[in-house]
N, C-alpha and C positions, 0 to 999 in steps of 0.2 A: 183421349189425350187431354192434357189439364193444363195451362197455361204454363205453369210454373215446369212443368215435366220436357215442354217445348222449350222452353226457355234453357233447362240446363241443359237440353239435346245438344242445341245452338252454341251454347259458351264453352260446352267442351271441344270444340274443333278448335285447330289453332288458329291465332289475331283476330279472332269475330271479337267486333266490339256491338254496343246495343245504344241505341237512341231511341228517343220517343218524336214523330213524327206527327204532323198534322193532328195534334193535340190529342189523337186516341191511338196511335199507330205506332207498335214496339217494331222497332227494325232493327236486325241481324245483318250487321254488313262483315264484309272482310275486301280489306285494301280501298276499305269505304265505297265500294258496290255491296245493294242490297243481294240477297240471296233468302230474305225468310223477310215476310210481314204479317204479323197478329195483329187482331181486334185487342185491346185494352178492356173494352168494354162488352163484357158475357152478353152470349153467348161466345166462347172460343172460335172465331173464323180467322183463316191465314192463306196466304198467297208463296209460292214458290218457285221458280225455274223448274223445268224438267225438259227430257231430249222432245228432239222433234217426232220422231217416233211413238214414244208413249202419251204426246197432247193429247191425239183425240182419242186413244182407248179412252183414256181419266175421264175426257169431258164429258165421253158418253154415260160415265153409272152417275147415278143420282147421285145428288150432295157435293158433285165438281162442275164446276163451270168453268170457262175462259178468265183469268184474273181482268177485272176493268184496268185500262187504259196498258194493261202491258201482256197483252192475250199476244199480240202481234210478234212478242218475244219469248213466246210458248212457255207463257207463265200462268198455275193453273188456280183457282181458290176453292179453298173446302171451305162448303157450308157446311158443313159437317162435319166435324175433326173424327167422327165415329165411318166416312163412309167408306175407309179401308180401313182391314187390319193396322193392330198398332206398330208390327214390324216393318210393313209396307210403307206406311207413314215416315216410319224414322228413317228408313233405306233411301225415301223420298228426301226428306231435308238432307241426308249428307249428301246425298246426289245432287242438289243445289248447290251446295257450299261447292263442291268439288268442279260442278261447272263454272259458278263467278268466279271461285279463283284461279279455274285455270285459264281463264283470259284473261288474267289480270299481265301489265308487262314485267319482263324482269325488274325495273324500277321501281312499279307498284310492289312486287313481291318481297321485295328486298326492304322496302319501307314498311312495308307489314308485318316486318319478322319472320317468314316464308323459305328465307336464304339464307 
């Protein structure tokens, strides 16, 4: 997966808007919760949500680890954007969006265009 390929994964789901974060960090939020964070800077590494369930299978294969500072909230990072499949990957990022938004509140949802 190719930055740009990530990137329109991310903008086709409904209200994700995108910022650049900590002067190399492109972030994917919706209802202004992150749900996707890329490197800017090659090689492609990115950070994600996923259930609590599938944490540690992921962190187990190479090329996934705990995301720094947000492992705690079972967020995973490919050093590797190659170290699953490219279906699995993308199954993975909507699976993020679909968890940040759905804790978002009805308020948040409704400001986001959701309702």
């Amino acid at each position: 997966m190719h930055l740009e390929s990530l990137r329109e994964l991310c903008l086709s789901f409904p209200a994700v808007t995108e910022d650049v974060k900590w002067e190399h960090d492109l972030c994917f939020s919706v209802g202004g919760k992150m749900f996707c964070v890329a490197s800017l800077e090659p090689p492609l590494t990115f950070s994600l949500k996923v259930t609590e369930e599938e944490f540690e299978e992921l962190i187990a294969l190479p090329g996934i680890v705990p995301a720094p500072y947000l492992a705690r909230y079972k967020w995973i990072f490919l050093e590797n954007p190659l170290a699953l499949p490219l279906e699995r990957t993308e199954q993975l990022v909507k699976q993020s969006y679909q968890l940040i938004s759905g804790k978002l509140s009805k308020k948040e949802r409704k400001t986001a265009g959701l309702l």
